[in-house]
N, C-alpha and C positions, 0 to 999 in steps of 0.2 A: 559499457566498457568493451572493446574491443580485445581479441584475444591476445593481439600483442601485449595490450593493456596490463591482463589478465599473468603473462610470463612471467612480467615485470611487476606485477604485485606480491605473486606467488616468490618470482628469490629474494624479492625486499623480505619478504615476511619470514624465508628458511634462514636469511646469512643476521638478520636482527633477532628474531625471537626463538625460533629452532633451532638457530646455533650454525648447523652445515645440513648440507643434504644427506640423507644416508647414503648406504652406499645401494648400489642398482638391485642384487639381491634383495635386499628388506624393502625395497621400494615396491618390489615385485611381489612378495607376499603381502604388503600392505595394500597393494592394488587388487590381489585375490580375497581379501579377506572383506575389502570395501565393497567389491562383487556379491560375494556370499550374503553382502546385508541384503544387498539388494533384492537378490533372490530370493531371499528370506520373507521381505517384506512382499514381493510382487505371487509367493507362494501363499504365504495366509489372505492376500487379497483378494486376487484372482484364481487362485485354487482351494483343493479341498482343505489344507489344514487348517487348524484354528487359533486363534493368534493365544500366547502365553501372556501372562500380566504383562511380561517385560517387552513384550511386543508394543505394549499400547501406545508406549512415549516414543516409535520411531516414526519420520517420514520418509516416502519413497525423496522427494525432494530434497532433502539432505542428505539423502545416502550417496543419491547421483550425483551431486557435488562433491560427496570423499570422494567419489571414484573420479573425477575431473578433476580435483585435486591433486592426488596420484599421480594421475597421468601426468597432471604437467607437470610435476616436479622431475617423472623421468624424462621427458622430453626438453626439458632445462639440464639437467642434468648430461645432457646427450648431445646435445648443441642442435636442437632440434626445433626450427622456426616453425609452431601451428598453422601458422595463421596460410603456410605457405605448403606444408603437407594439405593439410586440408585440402586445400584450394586442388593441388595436382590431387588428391586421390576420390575426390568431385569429378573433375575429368576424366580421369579414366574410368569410372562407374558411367558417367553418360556415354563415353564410348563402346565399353564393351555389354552394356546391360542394357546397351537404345531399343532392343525388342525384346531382349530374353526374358521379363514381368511378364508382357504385354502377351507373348507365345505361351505362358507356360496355361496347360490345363488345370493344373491344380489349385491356380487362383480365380481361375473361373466360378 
């Protein structure tokens, strides 16, 4: 599926079964809260805590889709083509970052 794909799956699926999009606010705390899983998850995994019973039934792989989810509902909601963000903010990342990895010492 392609991300355009992916837009146009996402408002079939808010204006049929979700009804409407929220509005940009609750969008925005739903996109922090889909965050917080993640970290959640990526903290018992790869760090010190320990995961709660309730921990056990998540995946990092579906958390990262709420939060791709999200997103695209605000970037639909915004009139906001992905596929075409992306794309320019690709570019300018190999423009301005073409040595600034490659220099830094602290990945050395």
């Amino acid at each position: 599926m392609t991300i355009e794909e992916w837009q146009h799956t996402v408002d079939a699926w808010i204006k049929t079964i979700g009804v409407r999009y929220f509005n940009h606010l609750t969008n925005m705390a739903l996109l922090s809260e889909e965050v917080g899983e993640v970290a959640r998850i990526i903290a018992r995994t790869h760090g010190e805590q320990s995961n709660k019973q309730s921990d056990l039934d998540k995946e990092l792989a579906d958390e990262l889709a709420d939060v791709i989810f999200v997103v695209t509902c605000l970037a639909n909601q915004s009139g906001i083509d992905l596929t075409n963000a992306l794309q320019k903010n690709m570019e300018k990342k190999l423009s301005r970052d073409i040595e600034r990895h490659q220099n830094n010492q602290k990945l050395k």
